[in-house]
C-alpha angles and dihedrals in degrees: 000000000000112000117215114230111270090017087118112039133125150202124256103263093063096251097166133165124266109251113237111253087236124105109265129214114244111279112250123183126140129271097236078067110040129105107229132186126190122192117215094018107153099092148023112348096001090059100047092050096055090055092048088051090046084052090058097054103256126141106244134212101198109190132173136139101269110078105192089051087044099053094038087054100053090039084057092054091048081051097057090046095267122138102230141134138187126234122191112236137157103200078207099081116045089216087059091050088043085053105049086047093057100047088042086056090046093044098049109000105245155012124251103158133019126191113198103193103134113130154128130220091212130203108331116227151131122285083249087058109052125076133191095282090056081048096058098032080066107040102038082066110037097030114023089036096055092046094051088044096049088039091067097033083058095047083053103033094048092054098047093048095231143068148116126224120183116187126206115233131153156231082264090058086067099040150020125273121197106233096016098073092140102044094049086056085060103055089044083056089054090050090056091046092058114039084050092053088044088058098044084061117031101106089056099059106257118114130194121196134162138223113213105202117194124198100001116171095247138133082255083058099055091040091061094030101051124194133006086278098052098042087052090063091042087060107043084063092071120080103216089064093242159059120273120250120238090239094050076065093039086053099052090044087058095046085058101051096039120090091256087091104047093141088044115106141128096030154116124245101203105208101177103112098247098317101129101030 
């Protein structure tokens, strides 16, 4: 079913409908209509996929923890004729996440898709290295960060019978990395995450899924890899001869949320030009 624009908004307080206890056909609606919110979006793929939801037409929520980038990006994207906004949230605090759920709600009236790619590599090192503060520094982010997110986009979602969440994750999610024993916890921990929510709610509609990118040519990835050496042989692992591009991700994570998978949840896009095949 096709949704008219404003068929699904809502007031501020969150006063939504109750979801009928049937199972629901996946939501469908087109992008040039649909409210999206991406967590960490300041940077790299974040920022990527909020232009190419702004490209499509969406209205776009664009949070993260640094206001003046925050507010210069969205301003950008006002600039270049995009609806978008920025909201300031650390995932880190579940009062910061309510909160940019409800004033996305105010702002637009509701939320059809949600992108929860918000996260940190931490310091690299060996097992031997990390205590329990690096652990946390780590997991508090990428884990705790994408359960609390997903925990108040379902409340809404749910309500509202529609939405769409789609998780980053990453190569390391799906394998080991030497010196990034932590980090790669993590992302095991997202793929859980998602693959679990996905199944909570398959029989209403939503649908969650994850991309895992590998080597994408990102800050992150000059932060792991180190310096030009490093990176060289990072990059002669990969079979396509090169690093990924933040747009190849931003792409995928469109294709997801779009109605052209609609039979598409509970799983891993895998973005790492043949490098774990």
């Amino acid at each position: 079913m096709i949704r008219k624009p404003g068929a699904d908004r809502q007031d501020p307080h969150l006063k939504l409908k109750k979801m009928s206890t049937q199972t629901q056909q996946p939501s469908t609606f087109p992008l040039s209509d649909a409210v999206v919110m991406i967590t960490g979006a300041l940077t790299g793929i974040g920022q990527a996929t909020a232009l190419a939801f702004a490209n499509e037409g969406s209205r776009v929520v664009v949070s993260g923890r640094r206001k003046k980038e925050g507010f210069e990006f969205a301003a950008k994207l006002r600039g270049m004729g995009k609806t978008a906004e920025f909201i300031y949230a650390d995932v880190t605090r579940e009062g910061d996440l309510k909160s940019l759920i409800e004033q996305t709600i105010a702002k637009f009236g509701r939320l059809d898709i949600a992108v929860n790619n918000a996260g940190t590599e931490g310091t690299p090192g060996p097992v031997t290295d990390q205590t329990p503060e690096t652990y946390a520094a780590i997991f508090d982010t990428n884990v705790l960060g994408v359960l609390l997110s997903m925990k108040h986009e379902l409340l809404v979602m749910k309500a509202q019978g529609h939405g769409n969440i789609i998780n980053v994750s990453s190569t390391l999610g799906i394998q080991g990395g030497a010196g990034a024993s932590v980090y790669s916890a993590s992302k095991h921990a997202v793929e859980g995450l998602t693959k679990s929510a996905a199944l909570e709610v398959a029989a209403t509609g939503i649908r969650i899924n994850a991309v895992a990118p590998g080597p994408i040519d990102t800050d992150m990835l000059t932060r792991f890899a180190g310096n030009d050496d490093s990176k060289g042989r990072t990059k002669a692992k990969v079979p396509a001869q090169r690093f990924g591009r933040p747009e190849e991700v931003a792409n995928a994570i469109v294709f997801l949320a779009s109605d052209k998978s609609p039979f598409l949840t509970g799983q891993s896009i895998v973005i790492d030009g043949g490098k774990t095949a």
